[in-house]
C-alpha positions in Angstrom: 73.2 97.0 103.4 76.7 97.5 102.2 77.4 98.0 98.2 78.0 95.1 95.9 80.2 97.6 94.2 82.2 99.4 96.8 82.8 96.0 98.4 84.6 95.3 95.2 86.2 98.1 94.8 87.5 98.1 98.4 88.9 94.2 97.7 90.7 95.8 94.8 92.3 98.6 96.3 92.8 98.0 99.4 96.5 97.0 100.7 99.6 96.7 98.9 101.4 94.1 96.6 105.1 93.3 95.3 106.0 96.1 93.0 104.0 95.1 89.4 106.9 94.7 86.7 106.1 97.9 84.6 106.6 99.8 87.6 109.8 98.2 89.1 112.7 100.6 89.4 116.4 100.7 90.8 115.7 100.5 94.7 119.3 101.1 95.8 119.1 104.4 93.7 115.5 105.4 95.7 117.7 104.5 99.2 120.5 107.0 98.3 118.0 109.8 97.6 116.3 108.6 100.8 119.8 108.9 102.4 120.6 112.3 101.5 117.1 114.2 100.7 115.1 112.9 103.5 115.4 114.1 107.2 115.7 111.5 109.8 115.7 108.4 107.1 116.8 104.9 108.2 117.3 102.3 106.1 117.4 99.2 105.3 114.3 99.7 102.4 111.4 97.3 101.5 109.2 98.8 98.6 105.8 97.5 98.6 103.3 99.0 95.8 99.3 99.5 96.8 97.1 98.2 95.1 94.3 99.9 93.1 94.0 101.5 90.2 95.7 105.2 90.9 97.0 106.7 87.5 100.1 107.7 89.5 101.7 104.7 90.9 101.9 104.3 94.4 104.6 102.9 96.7 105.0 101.7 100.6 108.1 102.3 101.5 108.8 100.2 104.6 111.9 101.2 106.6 112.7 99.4 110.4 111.6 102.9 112.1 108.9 104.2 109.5 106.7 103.9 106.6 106.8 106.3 103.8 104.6 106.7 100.8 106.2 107.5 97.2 104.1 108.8 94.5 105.4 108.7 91.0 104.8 109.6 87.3 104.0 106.1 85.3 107.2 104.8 83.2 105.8 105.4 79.5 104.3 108.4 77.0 102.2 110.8 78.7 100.2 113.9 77.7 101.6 116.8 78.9 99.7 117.9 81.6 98.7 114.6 82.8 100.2 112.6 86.2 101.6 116.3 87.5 102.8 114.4 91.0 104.9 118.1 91.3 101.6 120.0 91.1 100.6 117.2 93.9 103.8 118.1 96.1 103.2 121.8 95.5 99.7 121.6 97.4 100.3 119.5 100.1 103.6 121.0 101.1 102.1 124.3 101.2 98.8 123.2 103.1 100.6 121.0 105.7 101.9 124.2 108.4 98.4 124.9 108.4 97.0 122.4 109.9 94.8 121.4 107.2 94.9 117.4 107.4 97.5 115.7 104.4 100.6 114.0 105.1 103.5 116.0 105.7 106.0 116.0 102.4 109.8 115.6 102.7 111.3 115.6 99.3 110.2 115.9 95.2 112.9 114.4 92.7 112.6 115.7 89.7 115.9 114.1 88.3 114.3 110.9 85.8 117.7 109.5 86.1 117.0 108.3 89.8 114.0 105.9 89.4 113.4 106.9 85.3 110.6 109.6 86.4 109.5 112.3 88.8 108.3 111.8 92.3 107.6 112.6 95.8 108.0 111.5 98.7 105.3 111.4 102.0 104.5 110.1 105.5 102.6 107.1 105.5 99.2 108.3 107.4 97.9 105.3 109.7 94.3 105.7 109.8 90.6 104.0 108.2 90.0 104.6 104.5 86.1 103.7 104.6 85.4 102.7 101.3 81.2 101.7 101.8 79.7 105.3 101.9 76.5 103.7 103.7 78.9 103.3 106.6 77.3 99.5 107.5 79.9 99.1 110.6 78.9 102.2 112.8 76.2 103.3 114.7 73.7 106.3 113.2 76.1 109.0 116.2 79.5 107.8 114.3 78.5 108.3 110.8 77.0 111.3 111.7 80.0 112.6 113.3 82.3 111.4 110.1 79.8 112.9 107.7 80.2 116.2 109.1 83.7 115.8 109.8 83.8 115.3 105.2 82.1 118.3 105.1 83.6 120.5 107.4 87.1 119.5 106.0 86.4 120.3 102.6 84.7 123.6 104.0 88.5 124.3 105.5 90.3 123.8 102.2 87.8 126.3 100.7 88.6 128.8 103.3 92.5 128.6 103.2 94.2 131.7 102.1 95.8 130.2 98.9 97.7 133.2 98.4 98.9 133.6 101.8 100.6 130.3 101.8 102.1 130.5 97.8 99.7 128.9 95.8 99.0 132.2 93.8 100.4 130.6 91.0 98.7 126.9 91.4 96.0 127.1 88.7 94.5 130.3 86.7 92.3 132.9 87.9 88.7 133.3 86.7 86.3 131.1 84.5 86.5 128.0 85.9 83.0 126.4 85.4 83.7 127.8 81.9 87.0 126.5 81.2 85.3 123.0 83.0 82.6 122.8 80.8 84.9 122.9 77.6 87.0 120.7 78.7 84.8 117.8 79.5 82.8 119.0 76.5 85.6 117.9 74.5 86.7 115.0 76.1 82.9 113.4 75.8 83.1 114.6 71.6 86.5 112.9 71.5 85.3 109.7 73.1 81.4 109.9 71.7 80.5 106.2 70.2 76.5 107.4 70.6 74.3 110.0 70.1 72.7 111.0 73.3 70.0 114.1 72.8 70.6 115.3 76.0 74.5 115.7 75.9 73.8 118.1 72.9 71.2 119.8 75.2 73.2 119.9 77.8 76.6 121.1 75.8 74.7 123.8 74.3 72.8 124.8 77.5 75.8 124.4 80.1 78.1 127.5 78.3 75.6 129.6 78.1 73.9 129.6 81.7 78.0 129.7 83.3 76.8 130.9 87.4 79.3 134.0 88.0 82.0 132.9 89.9 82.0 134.6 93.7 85.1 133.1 95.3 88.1 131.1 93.7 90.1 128.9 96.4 92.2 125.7 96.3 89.9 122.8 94.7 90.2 119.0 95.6 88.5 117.8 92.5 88.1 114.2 93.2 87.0 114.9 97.2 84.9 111.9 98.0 85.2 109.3 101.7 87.5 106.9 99.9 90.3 109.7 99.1 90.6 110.4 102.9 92.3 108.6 106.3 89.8 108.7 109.0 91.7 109.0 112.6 91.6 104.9 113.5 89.3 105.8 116.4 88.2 109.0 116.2 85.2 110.8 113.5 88.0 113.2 112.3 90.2 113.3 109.0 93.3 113.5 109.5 95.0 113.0 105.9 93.1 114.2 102.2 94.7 112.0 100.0 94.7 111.7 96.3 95.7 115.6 94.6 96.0 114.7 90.8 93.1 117.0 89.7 94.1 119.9 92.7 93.8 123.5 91.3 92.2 126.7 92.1 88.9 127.1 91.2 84.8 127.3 91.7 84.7 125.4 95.3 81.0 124.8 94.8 82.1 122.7 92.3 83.9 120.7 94.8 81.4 121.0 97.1 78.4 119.6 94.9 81.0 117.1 93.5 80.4 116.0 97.1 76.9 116.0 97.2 77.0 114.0 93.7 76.7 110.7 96.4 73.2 112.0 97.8 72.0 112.6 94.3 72.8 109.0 92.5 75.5 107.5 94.4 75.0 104.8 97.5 73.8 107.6 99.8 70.7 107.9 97.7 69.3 104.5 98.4 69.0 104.9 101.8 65.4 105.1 102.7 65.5 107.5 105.9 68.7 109.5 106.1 67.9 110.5 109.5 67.8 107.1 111.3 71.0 106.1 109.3 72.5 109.3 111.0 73.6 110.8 107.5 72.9 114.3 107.1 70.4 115.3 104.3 71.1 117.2 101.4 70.0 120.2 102.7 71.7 120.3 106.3 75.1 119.3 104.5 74.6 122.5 102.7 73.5 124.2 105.6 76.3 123.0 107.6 79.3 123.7 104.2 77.1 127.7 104.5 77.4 128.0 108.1 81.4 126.7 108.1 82.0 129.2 104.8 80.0 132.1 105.4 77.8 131.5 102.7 73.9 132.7 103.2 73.2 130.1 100.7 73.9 128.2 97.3 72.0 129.9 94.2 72.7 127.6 92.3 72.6 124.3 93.5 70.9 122.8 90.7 72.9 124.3 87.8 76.2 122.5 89.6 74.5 119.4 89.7 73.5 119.3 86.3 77.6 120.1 85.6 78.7 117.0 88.0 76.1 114.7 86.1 77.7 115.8 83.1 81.1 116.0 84.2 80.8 112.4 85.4 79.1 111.1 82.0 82.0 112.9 80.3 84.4 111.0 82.1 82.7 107.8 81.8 82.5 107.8 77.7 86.5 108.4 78.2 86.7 105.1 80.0 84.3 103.7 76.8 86.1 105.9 74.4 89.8 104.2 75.4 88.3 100.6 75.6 86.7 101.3 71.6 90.3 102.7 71.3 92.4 99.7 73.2 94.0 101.5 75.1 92.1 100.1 78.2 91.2 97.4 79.4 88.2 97.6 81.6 85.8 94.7 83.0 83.5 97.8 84.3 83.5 99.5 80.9 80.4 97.7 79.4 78.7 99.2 82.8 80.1 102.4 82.1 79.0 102.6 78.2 75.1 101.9 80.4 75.8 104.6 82.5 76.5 107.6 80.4 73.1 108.4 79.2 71.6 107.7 82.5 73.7 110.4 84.1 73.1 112.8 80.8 69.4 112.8 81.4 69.7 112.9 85.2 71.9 116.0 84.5 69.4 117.2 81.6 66.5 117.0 84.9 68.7 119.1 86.9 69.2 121.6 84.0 65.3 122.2 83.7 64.9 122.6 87.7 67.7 125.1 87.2 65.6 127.0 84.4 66.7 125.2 80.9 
């Protein structure tokens, strides 16, 4: 029953490959940092790069004791605020003494004249990255047991004190889903190539209905089974992986970012949820409530009208850069299909939540 698609996408990202020749660098010049900024380094150093399409590059750095990973701005132009891999070291560092599952940090270079831009470096986390949500390769009591595990994670993050452990300063207080809903506004005007009735519905209606926000806390904002390490034999996560879009925020956003899969993702084809062992929508809410203190989410359907319409917004970028050529996408014919099927799946959302 697995996905056509995530197959794919697994076969494409999974593993690592000699380091692509827009992202070579000095290597001898990584080893001395190594050497002097990272405790308990050995040498000699292999440099490996994964595969996949991260924005930041990623590196395996092989050493005869240990494997590291490296995380790096790309070589080239960038916006400004883009590929932040500081903001990245910033969150992890602070959230590893908790407990919460990420790879422990040892070092961020911010000198470009070592490998020509920022990075960090992390501990390699051995572990499954399970890239078919279905889960085809366990039984219904495993995927059960890794289900919850997702949701009780994320549940963690939104309950760390994000001021008690110096991320005051880590994004700005106050109108997220506002600030949100401008943003991808923006970026779907800047990339429009058609006129879809219920984006204008939806970019009129979206500002205007903004839930108050009840809580701010650290916010994933890509949290989804693929940008996780699963313990090899255990249902438990033991490393979130993937902070580029990290910030404090609305966590139901996060949270029914999650439940995006249940909506219109894989999960959603699943005939009986139950049998498969996948919780339902309603007892992964139940179950993020019970682990948050929540009595309930209000507004359930208003934040998955905003996913739908954060995820069509980012989908007419991907159409807007391949009109622009500056990408290059096999999948972006798929995406320019996909945009106004998730705008009038969001649009339905919007008139269950009162539009």
């Amino acid at each position: 029953m697995a996905d056509a698609a995530e197959q794919q996408r697994e076969q494409l990202n999974t593993g690592t490959k000699e380091v692509a020749e827009s992202h070579r660098f000095d290597e001898a010049a990584l080893a001395a940092w190594m050497e002097a900024n990272v405790e308990g380094y050995q040498g000699p150093l292999e440099v490996r790069q994964f595969k996949g399409g991260q924005s930041n590059p990623t590196y395996q750095l092989i050493t005869p004791g240990k494997k590291y990973v490296m995380r790096r701005k790309p070589p080239g132009k960038l916006l400004p605020s883009a590929h932040a891999v500081d903001r990245e070291y910033k969150v992890i560092t602070a959230l590893y003494p908790t407990g919460f599952p990420v790879a422990r940090s040892y070092g961020l270079c911010t000198d470009e004249a070592v490998i020509g831009t920022m990075f960090y470096v992390m501990d390699m986390v051995e572990g499954r990255i399970l890239w078919d949500q279905q889960l085809p390769q366990y039984d219904s009591a495993e995927r059960h047991a890794i289900f919850m595990a997702k949701i009780n994670t994320l549940a963690d993050l939104h309950n760390t004190d994000y001021q008690a452990i110096g991320l005051a300063d880590y994004g700005k207080p106050g109108n997220y889903m506002g600030r949100q809903v401008d943003r991808w506004t923006k970026q779907y005007k800047a990339s429009e190539t058609v006129h879809i009735e219920e984006m204008e519905r939806l970019i009129e209606w979206l500002p205007r209905t903004l839930p108050e926000q009840e809580r701010t806390s650290i916010v994933h904002g890509d949290y989804r089974l693929d940008n996780m390490v699963i313990h090899p034999t255990e249902p438990r996560v033991i490393a979130v992986l993937d902070w580029e879009l990290g910030t404090l925020g609305e966590p139901l956003a996060d949270f029914t970012y999650l439940l995006m899969n249940w909506v219109n993702g894989s999960i959603s084809q699943i005939p009986d949820l139950k049998a498969h062992g996948i919780p339902t929508i309603e007892e992964a809410v139940e179950a993020y409530c019970v682990r948050t203190g929540r009595s309930g989410l209000h507004h359930l359907d208003w934040f998955l009208s905003y996913n739908m319409f954060r995820l069509a917004g980012i989908c007419q970028g991907i159409v807007g850069r391949v009109r622009d050529g500056t990408a290059n996408s096999p999948q972006a014919a798929a995406m320019a299909e996909r945009v106004p099927l998730l705008a009038k799946s969001a649009w339905a959302y919007a008139q269950r939540a009162g539009a």
